[in-house]
PDB file with one MODEL, atoms N, CA, C and O in Angstrom:
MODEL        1
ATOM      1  N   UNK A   1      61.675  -7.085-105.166  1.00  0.00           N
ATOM      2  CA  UNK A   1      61.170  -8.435-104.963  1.00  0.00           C
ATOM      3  C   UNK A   1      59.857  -8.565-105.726  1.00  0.00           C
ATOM      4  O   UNK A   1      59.015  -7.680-105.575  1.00  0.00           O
ATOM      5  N   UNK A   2      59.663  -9.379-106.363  1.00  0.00           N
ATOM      6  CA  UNK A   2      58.716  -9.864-107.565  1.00  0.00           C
ATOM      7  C   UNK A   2      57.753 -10.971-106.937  1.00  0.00           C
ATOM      8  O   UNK A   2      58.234 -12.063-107.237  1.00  0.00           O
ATOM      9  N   UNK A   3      56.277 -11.177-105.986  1.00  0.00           N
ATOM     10  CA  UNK A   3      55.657 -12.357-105.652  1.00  0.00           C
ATOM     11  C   UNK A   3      54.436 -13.066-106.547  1.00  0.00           C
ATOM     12  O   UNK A   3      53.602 -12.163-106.622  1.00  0.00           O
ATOM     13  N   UNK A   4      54.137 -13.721-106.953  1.00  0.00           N
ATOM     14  CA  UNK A   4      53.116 -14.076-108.085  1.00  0.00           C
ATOM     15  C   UNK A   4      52.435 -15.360-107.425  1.00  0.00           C
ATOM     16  O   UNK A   4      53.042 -16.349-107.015  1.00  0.00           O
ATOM     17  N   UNK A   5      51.401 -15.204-107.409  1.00  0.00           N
ATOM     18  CA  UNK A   5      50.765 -16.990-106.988  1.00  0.00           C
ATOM     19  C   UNK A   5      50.366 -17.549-108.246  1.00  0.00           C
ATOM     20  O   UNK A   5      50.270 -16.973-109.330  1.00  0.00           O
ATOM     21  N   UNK A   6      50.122 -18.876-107.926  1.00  0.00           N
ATOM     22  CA  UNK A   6      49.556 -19.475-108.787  1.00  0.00           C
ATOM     23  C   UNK A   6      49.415 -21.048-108.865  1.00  0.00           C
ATOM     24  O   UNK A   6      50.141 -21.895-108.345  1.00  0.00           O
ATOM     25  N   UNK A   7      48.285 -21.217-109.653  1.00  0.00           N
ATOM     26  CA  UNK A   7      47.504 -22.676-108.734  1.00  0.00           C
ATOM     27  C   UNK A   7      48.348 -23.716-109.972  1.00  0.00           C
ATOM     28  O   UNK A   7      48.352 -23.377-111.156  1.00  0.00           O
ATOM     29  N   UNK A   8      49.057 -25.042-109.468  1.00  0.00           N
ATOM     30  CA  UNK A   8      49.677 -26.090-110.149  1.00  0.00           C
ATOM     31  C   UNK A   8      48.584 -26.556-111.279  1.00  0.00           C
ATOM     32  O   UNK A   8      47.500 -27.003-110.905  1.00  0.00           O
ATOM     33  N   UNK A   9      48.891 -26.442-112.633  1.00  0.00           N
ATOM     34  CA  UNK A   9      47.187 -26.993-113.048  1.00  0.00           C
ATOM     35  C   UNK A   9      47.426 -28.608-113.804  1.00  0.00           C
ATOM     36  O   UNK A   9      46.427 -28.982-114.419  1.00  0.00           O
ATOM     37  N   UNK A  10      48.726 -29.675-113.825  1.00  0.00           N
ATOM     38  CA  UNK A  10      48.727 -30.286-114.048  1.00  0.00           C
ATOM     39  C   UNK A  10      47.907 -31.390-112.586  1.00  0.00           C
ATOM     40  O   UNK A  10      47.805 -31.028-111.414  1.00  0.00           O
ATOM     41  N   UNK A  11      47.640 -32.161-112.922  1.00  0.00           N
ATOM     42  CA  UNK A  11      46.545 -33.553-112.293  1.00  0.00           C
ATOM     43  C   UNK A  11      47.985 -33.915-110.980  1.00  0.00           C
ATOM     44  O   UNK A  11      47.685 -33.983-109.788  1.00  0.00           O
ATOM     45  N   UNK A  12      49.106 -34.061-111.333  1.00  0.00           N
ATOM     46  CA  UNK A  12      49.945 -34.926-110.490  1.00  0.00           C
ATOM     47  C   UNK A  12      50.949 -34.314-109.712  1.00  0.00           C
ATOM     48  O   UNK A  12      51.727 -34.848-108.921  1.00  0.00           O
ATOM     49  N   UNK A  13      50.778 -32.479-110.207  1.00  0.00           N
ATOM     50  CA  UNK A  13      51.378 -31.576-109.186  1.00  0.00           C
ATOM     51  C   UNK A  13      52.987 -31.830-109.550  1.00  0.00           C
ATOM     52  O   UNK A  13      53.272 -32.506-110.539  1.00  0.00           O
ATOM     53  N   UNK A  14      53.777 -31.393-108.903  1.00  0.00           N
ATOM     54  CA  UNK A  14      55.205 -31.162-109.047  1.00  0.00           C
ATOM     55  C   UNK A  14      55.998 -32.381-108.445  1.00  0.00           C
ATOM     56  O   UNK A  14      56.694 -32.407-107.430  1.00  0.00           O
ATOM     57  N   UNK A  15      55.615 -33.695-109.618  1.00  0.00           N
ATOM     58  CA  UNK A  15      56.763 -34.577-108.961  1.00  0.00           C
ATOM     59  C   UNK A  15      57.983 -34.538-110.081  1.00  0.00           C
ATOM     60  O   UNK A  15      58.003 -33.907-111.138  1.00  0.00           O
ATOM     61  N   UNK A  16      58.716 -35.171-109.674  1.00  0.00           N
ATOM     62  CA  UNK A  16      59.957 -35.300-110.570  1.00  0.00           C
ATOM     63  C   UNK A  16      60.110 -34.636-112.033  1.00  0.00           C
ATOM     64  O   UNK A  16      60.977 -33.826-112.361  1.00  0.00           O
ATOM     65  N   UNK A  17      59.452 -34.968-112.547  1.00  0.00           N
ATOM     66  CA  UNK A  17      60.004 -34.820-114.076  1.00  0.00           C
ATOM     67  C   UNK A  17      59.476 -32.817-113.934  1.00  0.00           C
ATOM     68  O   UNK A  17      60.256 -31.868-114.027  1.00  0.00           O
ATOM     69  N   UNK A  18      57.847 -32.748-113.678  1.00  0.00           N
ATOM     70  CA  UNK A  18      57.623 -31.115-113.230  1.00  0.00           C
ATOM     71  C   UNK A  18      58.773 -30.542-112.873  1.00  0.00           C
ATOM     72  O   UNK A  18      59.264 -29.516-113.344  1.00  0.00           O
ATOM     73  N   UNK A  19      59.163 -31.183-112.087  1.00  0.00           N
ATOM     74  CA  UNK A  19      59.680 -30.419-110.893  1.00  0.00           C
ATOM     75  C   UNK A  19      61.049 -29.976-111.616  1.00  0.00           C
ATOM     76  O   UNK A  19      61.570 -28.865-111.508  1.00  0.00           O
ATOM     77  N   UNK A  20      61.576 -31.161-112.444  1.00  0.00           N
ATOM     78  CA  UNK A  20      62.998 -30.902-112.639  1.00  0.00           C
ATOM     79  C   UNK A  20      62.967 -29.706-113.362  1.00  0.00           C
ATOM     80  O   UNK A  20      63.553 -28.688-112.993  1.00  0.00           O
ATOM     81  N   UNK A  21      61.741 -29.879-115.236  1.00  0.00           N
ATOM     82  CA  UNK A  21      61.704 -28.160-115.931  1.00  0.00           C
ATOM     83  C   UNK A  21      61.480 -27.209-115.028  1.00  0.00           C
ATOM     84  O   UNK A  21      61.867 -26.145-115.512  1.00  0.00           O
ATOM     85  N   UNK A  22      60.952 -27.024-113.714  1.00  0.00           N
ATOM     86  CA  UNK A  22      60.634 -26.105-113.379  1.00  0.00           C
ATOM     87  C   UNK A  22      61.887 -25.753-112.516  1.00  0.00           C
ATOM     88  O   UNK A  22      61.696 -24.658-111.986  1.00  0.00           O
ATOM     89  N   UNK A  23      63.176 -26.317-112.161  1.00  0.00           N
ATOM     90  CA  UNK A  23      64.571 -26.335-111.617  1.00  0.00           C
ATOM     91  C   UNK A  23      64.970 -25.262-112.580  1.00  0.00           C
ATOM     92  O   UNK A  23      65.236 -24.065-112.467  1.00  0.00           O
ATOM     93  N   UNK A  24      64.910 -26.227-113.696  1.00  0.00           N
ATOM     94  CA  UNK A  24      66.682 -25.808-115.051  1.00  0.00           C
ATOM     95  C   UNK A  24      65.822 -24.249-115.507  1.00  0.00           C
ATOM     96  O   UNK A  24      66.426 -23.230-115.843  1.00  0.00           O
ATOM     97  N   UNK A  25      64.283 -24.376-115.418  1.00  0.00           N
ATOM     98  CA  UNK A  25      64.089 -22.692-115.831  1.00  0.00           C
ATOM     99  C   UNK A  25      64.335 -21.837-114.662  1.00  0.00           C
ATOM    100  O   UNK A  25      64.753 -20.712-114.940  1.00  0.00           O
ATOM    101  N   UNK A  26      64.204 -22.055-113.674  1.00  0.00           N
ATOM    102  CA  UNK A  26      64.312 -21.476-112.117  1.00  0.00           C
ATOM    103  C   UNK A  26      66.336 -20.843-112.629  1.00  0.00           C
ATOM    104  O   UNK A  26      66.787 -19.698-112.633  1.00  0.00           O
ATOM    105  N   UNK A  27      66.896 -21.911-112.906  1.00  0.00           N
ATOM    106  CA  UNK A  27      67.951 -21.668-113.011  1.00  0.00           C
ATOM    107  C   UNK A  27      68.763 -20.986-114.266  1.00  0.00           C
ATOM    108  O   UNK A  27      69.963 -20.714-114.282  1.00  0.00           O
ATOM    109  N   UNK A  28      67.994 -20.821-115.105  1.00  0.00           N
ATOM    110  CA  UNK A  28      67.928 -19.639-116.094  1.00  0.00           C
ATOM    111  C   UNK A  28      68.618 -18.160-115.535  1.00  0.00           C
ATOM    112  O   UNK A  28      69.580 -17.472-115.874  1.00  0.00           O
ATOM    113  N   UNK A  29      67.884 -18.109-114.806  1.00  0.00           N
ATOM    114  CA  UNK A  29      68.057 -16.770-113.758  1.00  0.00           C
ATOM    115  C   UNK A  29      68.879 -16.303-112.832  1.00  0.00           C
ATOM    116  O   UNK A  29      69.205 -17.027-111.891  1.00  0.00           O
ATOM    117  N   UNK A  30      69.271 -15.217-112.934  1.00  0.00           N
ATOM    118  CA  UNK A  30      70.359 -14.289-111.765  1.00  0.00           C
ATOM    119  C   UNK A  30      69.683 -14.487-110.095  1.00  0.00           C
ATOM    120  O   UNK A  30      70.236 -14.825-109.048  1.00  0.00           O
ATOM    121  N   UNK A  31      68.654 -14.215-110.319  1.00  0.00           N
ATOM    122  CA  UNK A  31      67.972 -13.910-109.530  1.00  0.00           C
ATOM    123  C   UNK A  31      67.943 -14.888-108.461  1.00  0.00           C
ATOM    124  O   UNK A  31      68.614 -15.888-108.715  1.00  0.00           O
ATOM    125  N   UNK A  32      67.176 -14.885-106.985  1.00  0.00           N
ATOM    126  CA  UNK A  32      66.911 -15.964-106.344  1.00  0.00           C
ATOM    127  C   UNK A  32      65.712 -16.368-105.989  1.00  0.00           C
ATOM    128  O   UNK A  32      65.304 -15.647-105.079  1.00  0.00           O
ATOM    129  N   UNK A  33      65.176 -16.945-106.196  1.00  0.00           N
ATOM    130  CA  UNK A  33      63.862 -17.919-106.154  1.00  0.00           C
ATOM    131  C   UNK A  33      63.760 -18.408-105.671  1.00  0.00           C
ATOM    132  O   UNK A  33      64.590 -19.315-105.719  1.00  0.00           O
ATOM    133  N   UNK A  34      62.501 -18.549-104.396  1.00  0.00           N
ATOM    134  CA  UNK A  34      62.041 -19.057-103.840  1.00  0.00           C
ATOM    135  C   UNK A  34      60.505 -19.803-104.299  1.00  0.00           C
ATOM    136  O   UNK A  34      59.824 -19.291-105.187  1.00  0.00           O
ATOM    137  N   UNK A  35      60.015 -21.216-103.489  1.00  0.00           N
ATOM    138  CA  UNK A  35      58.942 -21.604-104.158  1.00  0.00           C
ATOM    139  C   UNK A  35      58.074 -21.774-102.599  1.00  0.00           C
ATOM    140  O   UNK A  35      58.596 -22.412-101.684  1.00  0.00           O
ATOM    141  N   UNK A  36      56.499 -21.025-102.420  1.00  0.00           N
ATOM    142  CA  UNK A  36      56.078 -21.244-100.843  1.00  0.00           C
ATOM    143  C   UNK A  36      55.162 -22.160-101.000  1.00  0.00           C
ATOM    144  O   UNK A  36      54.794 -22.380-102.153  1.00  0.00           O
ATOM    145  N   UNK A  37      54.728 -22.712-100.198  1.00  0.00           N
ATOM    146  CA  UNK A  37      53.604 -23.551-100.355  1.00  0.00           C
ATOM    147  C   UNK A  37      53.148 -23.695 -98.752  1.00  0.00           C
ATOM    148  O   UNK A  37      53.654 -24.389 -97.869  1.00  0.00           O
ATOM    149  N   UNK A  38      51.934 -22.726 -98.698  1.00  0.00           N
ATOM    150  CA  UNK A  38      51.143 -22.339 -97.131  1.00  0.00           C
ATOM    151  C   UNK A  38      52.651 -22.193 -96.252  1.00  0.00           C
ATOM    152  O   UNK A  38      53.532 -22.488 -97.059  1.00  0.00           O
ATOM    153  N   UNK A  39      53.137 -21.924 -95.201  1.00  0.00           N
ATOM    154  CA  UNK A  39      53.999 -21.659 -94.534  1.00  0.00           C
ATOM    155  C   UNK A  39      55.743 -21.972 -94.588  1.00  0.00           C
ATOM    156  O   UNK A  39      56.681 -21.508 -93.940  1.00  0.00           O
ATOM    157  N   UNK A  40      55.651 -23.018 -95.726  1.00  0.00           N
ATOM    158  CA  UNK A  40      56.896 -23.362 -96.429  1.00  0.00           C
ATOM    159  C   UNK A  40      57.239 -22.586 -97.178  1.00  0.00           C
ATOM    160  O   UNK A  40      56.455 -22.033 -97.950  1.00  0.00           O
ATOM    161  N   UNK A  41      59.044 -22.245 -97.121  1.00  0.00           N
ATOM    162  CA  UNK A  41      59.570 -22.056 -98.365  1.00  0.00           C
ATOM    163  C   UNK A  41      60.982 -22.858 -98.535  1.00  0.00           C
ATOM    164  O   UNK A  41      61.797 -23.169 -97.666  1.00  0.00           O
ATOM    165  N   UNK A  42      61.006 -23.167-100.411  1.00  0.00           N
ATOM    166  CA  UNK A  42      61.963 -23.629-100.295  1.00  0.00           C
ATOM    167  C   UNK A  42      62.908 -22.718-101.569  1.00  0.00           C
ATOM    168  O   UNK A  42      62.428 -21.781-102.206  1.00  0.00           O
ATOM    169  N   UNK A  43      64.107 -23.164-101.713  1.00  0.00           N
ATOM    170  CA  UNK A  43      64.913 -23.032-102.658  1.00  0.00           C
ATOM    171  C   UNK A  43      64.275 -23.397-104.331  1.00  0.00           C
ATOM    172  O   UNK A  43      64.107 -24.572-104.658  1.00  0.00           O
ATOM    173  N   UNK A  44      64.032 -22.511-105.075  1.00  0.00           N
ATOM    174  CA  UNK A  44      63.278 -22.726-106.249  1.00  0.00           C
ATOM    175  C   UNK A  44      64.221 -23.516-107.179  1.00  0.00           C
ATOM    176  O   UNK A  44      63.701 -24.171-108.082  1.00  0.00           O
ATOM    177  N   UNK A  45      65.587 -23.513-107.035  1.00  0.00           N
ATOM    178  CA  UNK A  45      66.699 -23.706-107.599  1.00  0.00           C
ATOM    179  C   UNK A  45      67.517 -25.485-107.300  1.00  0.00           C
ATOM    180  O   UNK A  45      68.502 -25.983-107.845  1.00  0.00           O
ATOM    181  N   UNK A  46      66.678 -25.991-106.326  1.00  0.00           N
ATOM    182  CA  UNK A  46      66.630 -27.223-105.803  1.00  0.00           C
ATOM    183  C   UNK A  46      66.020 -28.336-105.742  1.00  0.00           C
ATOM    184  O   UNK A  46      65.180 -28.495-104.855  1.00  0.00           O
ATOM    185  N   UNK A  47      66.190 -28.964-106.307  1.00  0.00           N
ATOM    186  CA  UNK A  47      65.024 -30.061-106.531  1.00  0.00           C
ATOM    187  C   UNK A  47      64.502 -30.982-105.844  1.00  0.00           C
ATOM    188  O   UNK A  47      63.437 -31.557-106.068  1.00  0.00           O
ATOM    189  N   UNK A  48      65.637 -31.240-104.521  1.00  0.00           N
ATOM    190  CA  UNK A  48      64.981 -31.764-103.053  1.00  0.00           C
ATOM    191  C   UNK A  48      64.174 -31.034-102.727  1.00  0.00           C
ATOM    192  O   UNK A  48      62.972 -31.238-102.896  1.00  0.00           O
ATOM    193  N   UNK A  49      64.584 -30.186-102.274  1.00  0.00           N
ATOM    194  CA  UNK A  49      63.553 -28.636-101.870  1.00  0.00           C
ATOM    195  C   UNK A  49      62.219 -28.588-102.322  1.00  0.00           C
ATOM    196  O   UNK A  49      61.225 -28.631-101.598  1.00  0.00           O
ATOM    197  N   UNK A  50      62.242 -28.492-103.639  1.00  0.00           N
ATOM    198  CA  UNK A  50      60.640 -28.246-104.325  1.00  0.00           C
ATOM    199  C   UNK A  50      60.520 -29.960-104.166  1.00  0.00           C
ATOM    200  O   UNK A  50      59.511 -30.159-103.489  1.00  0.00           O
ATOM    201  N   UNK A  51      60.865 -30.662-104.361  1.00  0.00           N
ATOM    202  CA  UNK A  51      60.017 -32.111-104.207  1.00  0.00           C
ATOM    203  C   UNK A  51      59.373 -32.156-102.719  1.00  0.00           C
ATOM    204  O   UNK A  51      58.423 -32.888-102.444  1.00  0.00           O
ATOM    205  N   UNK A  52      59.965 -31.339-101.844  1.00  0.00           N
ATOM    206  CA  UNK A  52      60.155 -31.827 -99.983  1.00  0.00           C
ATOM    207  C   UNK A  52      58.649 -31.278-100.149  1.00  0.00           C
ATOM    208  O   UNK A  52      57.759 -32.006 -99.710  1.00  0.00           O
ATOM    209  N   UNK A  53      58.333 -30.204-100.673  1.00  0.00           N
ATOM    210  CA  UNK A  53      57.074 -29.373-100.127  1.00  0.00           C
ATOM    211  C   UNK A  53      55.575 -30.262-100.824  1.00  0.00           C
ATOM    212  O   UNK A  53      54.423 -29.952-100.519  1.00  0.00           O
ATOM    213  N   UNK A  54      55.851 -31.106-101.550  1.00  0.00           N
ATOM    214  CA  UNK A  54      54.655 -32.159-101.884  1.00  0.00           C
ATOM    215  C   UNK A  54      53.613 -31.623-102.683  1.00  0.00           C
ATOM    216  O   UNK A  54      52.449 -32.022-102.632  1.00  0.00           O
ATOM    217  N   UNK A  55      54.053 -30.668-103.464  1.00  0.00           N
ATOM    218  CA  UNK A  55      52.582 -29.864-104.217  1.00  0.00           C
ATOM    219  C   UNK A  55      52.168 -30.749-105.143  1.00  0.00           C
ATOM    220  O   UNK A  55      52.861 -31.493-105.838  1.00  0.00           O
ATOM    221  N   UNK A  56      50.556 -30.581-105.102  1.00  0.00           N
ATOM    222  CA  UNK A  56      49.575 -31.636-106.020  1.00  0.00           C
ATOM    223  C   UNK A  56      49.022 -30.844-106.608  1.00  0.00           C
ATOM    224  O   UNK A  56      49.000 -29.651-106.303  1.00  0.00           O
ATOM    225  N   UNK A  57      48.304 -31.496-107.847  1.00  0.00           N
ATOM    226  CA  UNK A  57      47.366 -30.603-108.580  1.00  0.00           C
ATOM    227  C   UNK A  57      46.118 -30.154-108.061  1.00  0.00           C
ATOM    228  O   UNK A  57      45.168 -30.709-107.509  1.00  0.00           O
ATOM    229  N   UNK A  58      46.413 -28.906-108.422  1.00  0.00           N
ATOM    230  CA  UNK A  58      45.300 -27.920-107.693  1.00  0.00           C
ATOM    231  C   UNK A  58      45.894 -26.976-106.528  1.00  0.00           C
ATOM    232  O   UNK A  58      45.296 -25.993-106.088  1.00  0.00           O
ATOM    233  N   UNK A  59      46.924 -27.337-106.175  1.00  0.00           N
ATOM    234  CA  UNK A  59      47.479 -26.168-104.982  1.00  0.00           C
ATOM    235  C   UNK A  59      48.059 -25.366-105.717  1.00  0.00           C
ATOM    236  O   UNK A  59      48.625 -25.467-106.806  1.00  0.00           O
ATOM    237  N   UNK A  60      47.699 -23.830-104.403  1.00  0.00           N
ATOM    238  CA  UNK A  60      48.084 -22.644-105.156  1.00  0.00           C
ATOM    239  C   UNK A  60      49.497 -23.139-103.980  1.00  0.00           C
ATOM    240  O   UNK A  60      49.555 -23.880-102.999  1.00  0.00           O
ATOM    241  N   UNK A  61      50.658 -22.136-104.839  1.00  0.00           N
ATOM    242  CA  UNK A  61      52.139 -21.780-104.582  1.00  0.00           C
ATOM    243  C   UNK A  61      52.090 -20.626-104.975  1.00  0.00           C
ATOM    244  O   UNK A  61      51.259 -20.016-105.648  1.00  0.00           O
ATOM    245  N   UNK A  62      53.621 -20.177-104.231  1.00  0.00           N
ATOM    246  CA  UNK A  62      53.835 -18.721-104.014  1.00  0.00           C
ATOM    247  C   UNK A  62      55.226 -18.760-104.931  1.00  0.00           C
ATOM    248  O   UNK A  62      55.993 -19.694-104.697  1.00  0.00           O
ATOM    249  N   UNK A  63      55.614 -17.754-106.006  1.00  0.00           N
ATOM    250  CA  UNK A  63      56.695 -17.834-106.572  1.00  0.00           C
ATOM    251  C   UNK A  63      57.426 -16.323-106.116  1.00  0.00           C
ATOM    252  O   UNK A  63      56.920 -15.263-106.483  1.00  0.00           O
ATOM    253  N   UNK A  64      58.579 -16.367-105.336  1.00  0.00           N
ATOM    254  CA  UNK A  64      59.355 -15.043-105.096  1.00  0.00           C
ATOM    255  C   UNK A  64      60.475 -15.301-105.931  1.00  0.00           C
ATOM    256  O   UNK A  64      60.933 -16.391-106.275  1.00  0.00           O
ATOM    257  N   UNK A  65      60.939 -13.898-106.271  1.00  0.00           N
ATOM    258  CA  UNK A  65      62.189 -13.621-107.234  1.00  0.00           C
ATOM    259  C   UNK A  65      62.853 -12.386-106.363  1.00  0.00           C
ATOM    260  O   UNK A  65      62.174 -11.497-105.848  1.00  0.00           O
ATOM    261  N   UNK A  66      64.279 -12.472-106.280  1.00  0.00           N
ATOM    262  CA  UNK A  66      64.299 -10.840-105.952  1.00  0.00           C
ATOM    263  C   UNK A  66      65.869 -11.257-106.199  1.00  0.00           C
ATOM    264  O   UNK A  66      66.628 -12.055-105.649  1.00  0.00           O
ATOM    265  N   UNK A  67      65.982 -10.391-107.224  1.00  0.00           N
ATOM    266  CA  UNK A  67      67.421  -9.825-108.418  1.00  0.00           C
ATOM    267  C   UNK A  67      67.221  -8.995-109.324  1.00  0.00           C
ATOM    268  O   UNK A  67      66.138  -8.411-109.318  1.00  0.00           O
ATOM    269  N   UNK A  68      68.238  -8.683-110.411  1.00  0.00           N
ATOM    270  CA  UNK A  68      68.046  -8.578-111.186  1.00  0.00           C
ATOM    271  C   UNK A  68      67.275  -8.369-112.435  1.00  0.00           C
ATOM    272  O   UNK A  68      67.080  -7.364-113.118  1.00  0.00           O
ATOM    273  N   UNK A  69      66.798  -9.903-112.564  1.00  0.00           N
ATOM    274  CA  UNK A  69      65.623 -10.076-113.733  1.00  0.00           C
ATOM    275  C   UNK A  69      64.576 -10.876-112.938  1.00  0.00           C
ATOM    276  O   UNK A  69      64.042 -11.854-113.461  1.00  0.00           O
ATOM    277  N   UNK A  70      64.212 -10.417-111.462  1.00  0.00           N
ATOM    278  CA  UNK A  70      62.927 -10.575-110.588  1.00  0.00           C
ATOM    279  C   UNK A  70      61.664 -11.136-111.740  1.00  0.00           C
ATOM    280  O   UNK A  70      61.078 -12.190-111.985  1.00  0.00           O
ATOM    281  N   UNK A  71      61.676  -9.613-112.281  1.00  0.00           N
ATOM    282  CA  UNK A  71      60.311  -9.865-113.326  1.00  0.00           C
ATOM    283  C   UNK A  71      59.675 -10.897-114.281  1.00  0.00           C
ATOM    284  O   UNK A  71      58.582 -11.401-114.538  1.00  0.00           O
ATOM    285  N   UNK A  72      61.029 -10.931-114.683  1.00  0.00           N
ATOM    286  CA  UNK A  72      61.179 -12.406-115.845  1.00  0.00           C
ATOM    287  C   UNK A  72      61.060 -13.479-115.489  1.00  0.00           C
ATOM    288  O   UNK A  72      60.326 -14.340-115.973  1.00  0.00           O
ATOM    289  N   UNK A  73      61.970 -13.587-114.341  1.00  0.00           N
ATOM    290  CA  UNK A  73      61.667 -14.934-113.833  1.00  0.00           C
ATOM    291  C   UNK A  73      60.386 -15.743-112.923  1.00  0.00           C
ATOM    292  O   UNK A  73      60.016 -16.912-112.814  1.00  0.00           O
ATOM    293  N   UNK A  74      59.877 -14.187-112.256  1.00  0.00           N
ATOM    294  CA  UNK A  74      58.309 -14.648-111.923  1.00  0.00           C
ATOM    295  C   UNK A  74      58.104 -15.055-113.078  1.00  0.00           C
ATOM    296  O   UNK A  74      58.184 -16.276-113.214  1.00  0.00           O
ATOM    297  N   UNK A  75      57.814 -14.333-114.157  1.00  0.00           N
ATOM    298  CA  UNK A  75      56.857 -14.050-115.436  1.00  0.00           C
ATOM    299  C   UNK A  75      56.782 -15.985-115.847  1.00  0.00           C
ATOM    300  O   UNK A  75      55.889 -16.832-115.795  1.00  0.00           O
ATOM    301  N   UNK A  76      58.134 -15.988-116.210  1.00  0.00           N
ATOM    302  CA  UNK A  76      58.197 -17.432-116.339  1.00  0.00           C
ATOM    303  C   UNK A  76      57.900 -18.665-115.626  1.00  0.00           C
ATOM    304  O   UNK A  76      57.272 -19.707-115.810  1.00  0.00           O
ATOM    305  N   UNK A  77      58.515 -18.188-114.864  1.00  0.00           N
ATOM    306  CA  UNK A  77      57.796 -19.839-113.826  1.00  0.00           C
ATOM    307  C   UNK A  77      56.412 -19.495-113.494  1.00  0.00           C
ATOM    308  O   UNK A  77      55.663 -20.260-112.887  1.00  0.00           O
ATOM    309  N   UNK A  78      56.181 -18.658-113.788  1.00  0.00           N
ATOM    310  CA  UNK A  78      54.098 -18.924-113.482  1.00  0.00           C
ATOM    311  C   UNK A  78      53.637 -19.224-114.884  1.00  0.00           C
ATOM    312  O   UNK A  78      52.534 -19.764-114.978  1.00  0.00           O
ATOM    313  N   UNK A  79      54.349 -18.944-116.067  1.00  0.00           N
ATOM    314  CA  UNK A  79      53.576 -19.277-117.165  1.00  0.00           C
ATOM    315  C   UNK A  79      54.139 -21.209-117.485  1.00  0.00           C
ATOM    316  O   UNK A  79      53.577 -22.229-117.882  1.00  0.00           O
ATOM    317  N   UNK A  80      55.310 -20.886-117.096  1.00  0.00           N
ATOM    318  CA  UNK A  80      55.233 -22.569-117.130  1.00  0.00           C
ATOM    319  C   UNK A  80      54.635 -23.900-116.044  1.00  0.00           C
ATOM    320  O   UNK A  80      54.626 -25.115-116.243  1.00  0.00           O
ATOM    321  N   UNK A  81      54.199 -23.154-114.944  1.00  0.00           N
ATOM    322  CA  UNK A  81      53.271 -23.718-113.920  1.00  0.00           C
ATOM    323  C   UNK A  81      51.803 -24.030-114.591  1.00  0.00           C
ATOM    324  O   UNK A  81      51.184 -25.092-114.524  1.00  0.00           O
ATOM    325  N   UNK A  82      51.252 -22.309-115.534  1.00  0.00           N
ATOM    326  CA  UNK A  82      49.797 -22.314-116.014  1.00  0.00           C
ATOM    327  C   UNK A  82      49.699 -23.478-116.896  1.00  0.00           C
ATOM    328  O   UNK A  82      48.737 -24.247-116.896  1.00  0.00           O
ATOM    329  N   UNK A  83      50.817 -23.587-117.711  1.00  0.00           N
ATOM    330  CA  UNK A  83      51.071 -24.327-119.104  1.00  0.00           C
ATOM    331  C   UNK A  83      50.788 -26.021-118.554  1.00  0.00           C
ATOM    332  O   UNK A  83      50.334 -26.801-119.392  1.00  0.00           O
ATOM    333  N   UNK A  84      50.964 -26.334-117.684  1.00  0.00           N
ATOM    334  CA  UNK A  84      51.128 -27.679-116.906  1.00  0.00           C
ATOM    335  C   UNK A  84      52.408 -28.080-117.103  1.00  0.00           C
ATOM    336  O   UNK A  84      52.728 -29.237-116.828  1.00  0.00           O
ATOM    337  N   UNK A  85      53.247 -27.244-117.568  1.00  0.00           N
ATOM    338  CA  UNK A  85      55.029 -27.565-117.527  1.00  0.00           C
ATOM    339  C   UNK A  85      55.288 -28.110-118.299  1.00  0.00           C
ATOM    340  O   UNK A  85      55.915 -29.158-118.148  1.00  0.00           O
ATOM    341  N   UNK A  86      54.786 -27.476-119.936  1.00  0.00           N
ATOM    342  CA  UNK A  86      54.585 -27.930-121.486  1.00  0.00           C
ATOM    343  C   UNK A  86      55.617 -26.661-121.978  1.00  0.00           C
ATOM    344  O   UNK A  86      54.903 -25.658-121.985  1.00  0.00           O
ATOM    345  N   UNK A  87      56.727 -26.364-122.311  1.00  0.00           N
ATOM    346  CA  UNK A  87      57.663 -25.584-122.293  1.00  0.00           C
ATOM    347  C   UNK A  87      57.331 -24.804-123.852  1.00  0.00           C
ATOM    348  O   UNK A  87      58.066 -23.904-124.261  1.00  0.00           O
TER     349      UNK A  87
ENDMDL
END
């Protein structure tokens, strides 16, 4: 299992359009992904899910992986979180 934090650094946080690149790369992966946000977790792979948890810019999230390519897929969804979800 692979956990990585990391703080949203776009202004408007993970609505829709975020949210969706950060789905289809989530879904890149073997692996299963989860996205936490303080006592929540949801399905990283879902886009109700990550919309339900309301992250804004500036909150830290929790990214879990645990498969396969765990590594990669942290690796990635935190660099496309840092990036402001500029692919």
């Amino acid at each position: 299992m692979c956990v990585k934090d990391v703080v949203v650094q776009n202004q408007v946080g993970l609505h829709a359009r975020p949210a969706t690149f950060f789905i289809q790369k989530a879904n890149e992966f073997k692996s299963s992904i989860w996205v936490e946000k303080e006592e929540r977790r949801v399905n990283a792979k879902s886009l109700l899910g990550v919309l339900s948890l309301g992250i804004v810019g500036g909150t830290q999230i929790r990214i879990i992986a645990d498969g396969s390519d765990e590594a990669a897929a942290a690796e990635e969804l935190v660099r496309l979180v840092e990036t402001g979800f500029v692919d």
